[in-house]
TORPALUM-110456 format. One record per residue: residue in three letters; y, z, x of N, C-alpha, C, O, CB in turn. Coordinates in pm, whole numbers, padded with zeros to 5 digits, always signed. Atoms other than C-alpha are relative to their C-alpha. Glycine has a CB too. Example, Ala and Ser with C-alpha at 12.3 -4.5 7.8 and 13.67 -1.06 7.14 Angstrom:
# residues 2
Ala-00119+00000+00089-00450+00780+01230+00120+00000+00090+00118+00066+00194+00003+00125-00099Ser-00119-00006-00082-00106+00714+01367+00109+00073-00077+00220+00090-00026+00046-00142+00041
This chain:
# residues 129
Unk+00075+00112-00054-01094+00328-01209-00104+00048+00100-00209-00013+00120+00095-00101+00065Unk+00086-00039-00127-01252+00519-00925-00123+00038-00003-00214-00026+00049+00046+00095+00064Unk+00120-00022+00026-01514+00724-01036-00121-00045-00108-00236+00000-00106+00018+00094-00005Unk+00100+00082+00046-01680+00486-01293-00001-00087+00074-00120-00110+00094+00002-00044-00118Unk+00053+00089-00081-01664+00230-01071-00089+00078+00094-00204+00033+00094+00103-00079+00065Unk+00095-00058-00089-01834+00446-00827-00117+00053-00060-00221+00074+00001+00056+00097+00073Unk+00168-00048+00107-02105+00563-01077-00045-00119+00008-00145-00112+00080+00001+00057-00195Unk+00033+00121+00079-02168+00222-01179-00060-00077+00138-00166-00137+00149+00148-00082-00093Unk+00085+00094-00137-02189+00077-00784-00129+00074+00016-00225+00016+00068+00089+00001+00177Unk+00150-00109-00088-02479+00399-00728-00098-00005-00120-00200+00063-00130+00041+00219+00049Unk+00131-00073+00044-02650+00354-01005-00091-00120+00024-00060-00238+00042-00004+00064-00169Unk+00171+00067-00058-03033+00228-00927-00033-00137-00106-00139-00141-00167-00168+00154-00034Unk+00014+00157+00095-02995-00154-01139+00045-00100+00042+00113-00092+00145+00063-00015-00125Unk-00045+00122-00076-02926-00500-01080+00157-00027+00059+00192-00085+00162-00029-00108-00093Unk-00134+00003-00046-02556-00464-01080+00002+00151+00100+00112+00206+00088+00117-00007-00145Unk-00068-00175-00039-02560-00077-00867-00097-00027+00138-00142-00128+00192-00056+00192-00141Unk+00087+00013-00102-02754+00077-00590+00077-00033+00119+00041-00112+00207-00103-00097-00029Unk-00088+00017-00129-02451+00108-00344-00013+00109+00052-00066+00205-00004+00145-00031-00011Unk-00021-00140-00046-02387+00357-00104+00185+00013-00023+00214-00103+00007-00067+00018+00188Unk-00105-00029+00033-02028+00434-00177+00066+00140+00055+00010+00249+00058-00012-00014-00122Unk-00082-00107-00018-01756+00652-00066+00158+00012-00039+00248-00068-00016-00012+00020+00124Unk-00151+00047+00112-01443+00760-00291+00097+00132+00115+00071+00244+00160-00021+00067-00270Unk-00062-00061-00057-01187+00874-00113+00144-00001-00077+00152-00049-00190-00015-00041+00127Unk-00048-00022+00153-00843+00967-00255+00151-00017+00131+00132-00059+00244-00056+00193-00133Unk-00135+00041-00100-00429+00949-00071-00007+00096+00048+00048+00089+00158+00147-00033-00043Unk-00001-00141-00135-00479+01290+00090-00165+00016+00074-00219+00118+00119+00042+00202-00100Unk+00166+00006-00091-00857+01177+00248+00031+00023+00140+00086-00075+00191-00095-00166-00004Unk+00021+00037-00184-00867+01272+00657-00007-00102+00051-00088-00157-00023-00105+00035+00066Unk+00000+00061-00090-00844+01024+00887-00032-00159-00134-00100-00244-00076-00113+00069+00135Unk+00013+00107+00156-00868+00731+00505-00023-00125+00088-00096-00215+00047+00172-00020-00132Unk-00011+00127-00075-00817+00472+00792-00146-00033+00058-00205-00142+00056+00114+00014+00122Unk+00134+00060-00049-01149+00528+00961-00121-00059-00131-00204-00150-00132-00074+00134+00094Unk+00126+00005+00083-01360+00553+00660+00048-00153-00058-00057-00215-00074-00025+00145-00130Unk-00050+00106+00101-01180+00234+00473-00018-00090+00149-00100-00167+00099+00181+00021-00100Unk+00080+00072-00138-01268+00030+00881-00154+00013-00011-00223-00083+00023+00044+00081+00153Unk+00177+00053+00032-01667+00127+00782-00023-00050-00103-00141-00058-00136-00110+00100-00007Unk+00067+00087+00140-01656-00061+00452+00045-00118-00014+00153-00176-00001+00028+00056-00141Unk+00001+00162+00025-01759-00376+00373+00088-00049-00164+00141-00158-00185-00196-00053-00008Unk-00116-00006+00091-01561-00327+00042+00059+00077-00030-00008+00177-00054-00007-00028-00085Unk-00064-00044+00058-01281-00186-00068+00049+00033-00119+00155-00030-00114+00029-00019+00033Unk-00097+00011+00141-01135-00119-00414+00076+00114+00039+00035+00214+00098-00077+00017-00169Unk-00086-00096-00044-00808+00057-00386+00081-00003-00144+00120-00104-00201+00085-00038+00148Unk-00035-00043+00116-00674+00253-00697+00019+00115-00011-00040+00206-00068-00065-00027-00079Unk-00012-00157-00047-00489+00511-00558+00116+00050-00105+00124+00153-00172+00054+00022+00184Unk-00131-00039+00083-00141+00466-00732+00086+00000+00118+00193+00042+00074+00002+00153-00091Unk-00086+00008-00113+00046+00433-00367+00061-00109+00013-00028-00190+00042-00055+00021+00108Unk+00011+00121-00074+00221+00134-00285-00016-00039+00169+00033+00029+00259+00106-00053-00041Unk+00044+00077-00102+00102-00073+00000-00053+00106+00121-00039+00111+00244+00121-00100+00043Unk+00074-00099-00152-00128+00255+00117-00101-00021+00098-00131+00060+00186-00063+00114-00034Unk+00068+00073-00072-00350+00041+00266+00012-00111+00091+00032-00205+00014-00055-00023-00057Unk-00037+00065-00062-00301-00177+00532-00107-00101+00128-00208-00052+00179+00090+00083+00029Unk+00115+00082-00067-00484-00472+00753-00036+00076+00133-00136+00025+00183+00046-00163+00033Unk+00058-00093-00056-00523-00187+01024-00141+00087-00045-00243+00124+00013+00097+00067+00009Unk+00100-00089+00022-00712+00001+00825-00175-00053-00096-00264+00012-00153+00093+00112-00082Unk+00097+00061+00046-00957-00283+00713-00101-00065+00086-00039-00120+00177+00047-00076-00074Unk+00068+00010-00090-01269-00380+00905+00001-00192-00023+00034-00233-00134-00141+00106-00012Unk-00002+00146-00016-01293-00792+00978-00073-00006-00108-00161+00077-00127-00052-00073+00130Unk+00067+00083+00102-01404-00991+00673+00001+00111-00140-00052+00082-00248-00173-00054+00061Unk+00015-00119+00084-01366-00663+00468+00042-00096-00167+00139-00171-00181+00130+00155+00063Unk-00074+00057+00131-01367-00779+00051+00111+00101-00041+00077+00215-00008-00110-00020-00133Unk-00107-00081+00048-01032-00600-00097-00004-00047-00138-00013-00163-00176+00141-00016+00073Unk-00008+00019+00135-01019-00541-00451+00157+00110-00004+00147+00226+00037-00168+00054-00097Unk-00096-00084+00020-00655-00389-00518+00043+00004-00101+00122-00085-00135+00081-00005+00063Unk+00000+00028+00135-00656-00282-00866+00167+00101-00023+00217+00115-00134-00172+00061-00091Unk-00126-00086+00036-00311-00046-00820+00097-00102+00012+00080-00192+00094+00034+00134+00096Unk-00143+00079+00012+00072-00221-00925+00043+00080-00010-00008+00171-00076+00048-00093-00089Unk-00101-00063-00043+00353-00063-00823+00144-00067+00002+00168-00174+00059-00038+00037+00116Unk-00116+00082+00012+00719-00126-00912+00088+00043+00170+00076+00159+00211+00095+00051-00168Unk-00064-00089-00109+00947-00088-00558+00083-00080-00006+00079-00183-00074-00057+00040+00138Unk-00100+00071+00007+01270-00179-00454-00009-00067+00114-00069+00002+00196+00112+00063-00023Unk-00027+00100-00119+01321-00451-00175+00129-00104+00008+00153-00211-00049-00120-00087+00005Unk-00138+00088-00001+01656-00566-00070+00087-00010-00111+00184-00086-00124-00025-00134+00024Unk-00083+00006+00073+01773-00482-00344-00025-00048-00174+00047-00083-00267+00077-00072+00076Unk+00027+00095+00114+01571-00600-00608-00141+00007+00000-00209-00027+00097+00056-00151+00015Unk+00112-00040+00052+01251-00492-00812-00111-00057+00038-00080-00175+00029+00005-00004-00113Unk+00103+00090-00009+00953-00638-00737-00135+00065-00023-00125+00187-00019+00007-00064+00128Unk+00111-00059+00036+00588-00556-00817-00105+00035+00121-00137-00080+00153-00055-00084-00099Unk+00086-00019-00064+00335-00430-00561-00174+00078+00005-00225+00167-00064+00074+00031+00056Unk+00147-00070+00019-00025-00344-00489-00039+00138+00113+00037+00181+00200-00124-00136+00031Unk-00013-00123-00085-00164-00043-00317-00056-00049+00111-00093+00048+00178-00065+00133-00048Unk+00004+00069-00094-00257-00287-00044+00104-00049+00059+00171-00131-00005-00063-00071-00022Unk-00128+00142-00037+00006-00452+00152-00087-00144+00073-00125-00186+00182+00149+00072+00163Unk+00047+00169-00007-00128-00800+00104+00021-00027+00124-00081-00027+00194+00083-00117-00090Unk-00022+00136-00111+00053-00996+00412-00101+00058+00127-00162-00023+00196+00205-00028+00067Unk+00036-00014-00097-00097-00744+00665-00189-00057-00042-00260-00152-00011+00053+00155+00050Unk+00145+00049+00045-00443-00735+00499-00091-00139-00032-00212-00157-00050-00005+00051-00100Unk+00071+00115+00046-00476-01087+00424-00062-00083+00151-00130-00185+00158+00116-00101-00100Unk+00006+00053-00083-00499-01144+00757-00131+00073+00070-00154+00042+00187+00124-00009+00053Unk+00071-00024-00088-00792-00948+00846-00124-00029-00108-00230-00086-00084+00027+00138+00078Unk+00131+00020+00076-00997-00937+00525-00080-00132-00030-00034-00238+00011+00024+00046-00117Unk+00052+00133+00032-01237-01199+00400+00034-00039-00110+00068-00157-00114-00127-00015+00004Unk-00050+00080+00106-01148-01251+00073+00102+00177-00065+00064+00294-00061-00166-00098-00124Unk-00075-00118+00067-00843-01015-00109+00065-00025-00140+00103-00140-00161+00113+00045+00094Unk-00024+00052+00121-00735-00993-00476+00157+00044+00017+00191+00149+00071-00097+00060-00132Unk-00169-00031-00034-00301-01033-00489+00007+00079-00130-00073+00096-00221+00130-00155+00013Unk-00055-00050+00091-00091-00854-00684+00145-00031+00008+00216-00017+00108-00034+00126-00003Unk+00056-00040+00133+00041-00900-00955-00112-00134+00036-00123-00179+00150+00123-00005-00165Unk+00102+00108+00045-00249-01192-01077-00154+00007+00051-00234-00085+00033+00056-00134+00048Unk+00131+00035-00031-00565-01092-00925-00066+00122-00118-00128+00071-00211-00041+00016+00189Unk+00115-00049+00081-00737-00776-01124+00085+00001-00147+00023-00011-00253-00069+00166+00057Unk-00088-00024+00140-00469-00742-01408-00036-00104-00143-00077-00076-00255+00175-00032+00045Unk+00066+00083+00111-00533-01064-01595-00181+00014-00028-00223-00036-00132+00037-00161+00045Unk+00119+00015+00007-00918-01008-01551-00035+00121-00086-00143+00114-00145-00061-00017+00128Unk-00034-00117+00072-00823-00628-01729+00004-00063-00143-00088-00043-00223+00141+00074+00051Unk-00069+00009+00164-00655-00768-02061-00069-00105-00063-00054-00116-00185+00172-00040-00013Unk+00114+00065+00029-00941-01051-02069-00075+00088-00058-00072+00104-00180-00061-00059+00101Unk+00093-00069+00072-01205-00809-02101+00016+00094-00123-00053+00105-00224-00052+00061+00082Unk-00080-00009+00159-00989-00635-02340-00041-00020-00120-00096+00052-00203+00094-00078-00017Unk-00016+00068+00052-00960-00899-02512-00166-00023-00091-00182-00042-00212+00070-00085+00087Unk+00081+00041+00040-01348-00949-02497-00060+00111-00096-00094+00101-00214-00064-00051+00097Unk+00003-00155+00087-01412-00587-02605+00056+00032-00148-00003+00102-00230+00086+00101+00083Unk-00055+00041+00114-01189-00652-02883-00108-00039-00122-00176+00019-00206+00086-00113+00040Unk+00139+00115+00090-01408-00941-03049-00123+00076-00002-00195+00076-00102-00054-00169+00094Unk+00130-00041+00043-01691-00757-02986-00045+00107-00076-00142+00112-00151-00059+00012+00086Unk-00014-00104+00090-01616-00437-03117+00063-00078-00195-00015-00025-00275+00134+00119+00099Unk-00033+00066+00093-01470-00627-03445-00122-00059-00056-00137-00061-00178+00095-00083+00036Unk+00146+00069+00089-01834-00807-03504-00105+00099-00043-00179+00098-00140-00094-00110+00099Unk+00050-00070+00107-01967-00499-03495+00035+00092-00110-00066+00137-00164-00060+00043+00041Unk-00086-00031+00142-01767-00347-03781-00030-00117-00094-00078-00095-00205+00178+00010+00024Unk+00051+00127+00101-01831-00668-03950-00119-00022-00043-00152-00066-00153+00017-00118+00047Unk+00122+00020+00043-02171-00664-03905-00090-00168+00081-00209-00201+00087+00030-00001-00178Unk+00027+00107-00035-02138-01019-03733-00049+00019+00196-00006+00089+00288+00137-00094-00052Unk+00048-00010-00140-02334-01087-03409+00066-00104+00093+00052-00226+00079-00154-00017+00005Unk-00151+00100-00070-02038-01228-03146-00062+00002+00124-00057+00095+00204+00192+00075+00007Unk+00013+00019-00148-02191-01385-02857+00079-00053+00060+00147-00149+00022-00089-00055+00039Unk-00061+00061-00059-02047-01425-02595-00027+00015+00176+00019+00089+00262+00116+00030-00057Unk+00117+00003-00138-02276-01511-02281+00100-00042+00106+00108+00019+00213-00152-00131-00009Unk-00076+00050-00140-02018-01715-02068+00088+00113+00057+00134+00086+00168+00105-00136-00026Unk-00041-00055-00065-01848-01398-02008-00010+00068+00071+00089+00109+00132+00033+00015-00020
């Protein structure tokens, strides 16, 4: 997830043209640099390595990592954010499970159909997506 997304924010087009910095679970001091950005995407593979300490006020969080852990005794799913602290500092944050996962097996989905029309030969729009 990391480094095409990070190609894709730098490159010079309507969707790109970020300044970006990818950092990784053994980055120096991960806390300061993830306090100078105005967004986050976190897709480290850690659970809950991120935390509302280490997010700057209004910060967007995209937390595309799930993680199975145990709590009390009993499985549960997590992101590489810990939501409760973070929700409290960022401006807007995606949960886990239900925020990037279903938006994953959508495009999928759309990728699917579209690859299929062209093998067919048929032209599959599909603008609303």
């Amino acid at each position: 997830v990391g480094k095409p997304l990070a190609t894709r924010l730098t490159t010079k087009n309507d969707s790109g043209n970020a300044t970006v910095t990818v950092c990784h679970s053994r980055t120096d001091d991960l806390a300061a640099k993830t306090r100078a950005a105005d967004v986050v995407v976190a897709a480290v593979g850690v659970p809950e390595l991120v935390d509302g300490s280490m997010l700057a006020a209004g910060a967007v969080v995209v937390d595309v990592g799930i993680n199975r852990v145990e709590r009390d005794g009993e499985s549960t799913l997590v992101g590489d954010v810990d939501y409760e602290s973070a929700r409290e500092v960022a401006g807007a944050i995606t949960p886990v499970p239900g925020g990037v996962g279903p938006m994953t097996r959508a495009m999928l989905l759309v990728n699917t159909v579209r690859a299929a029309g062209l093998v067919e030969g048929v032209d599959v729009a599909l603008e609303a997506v």
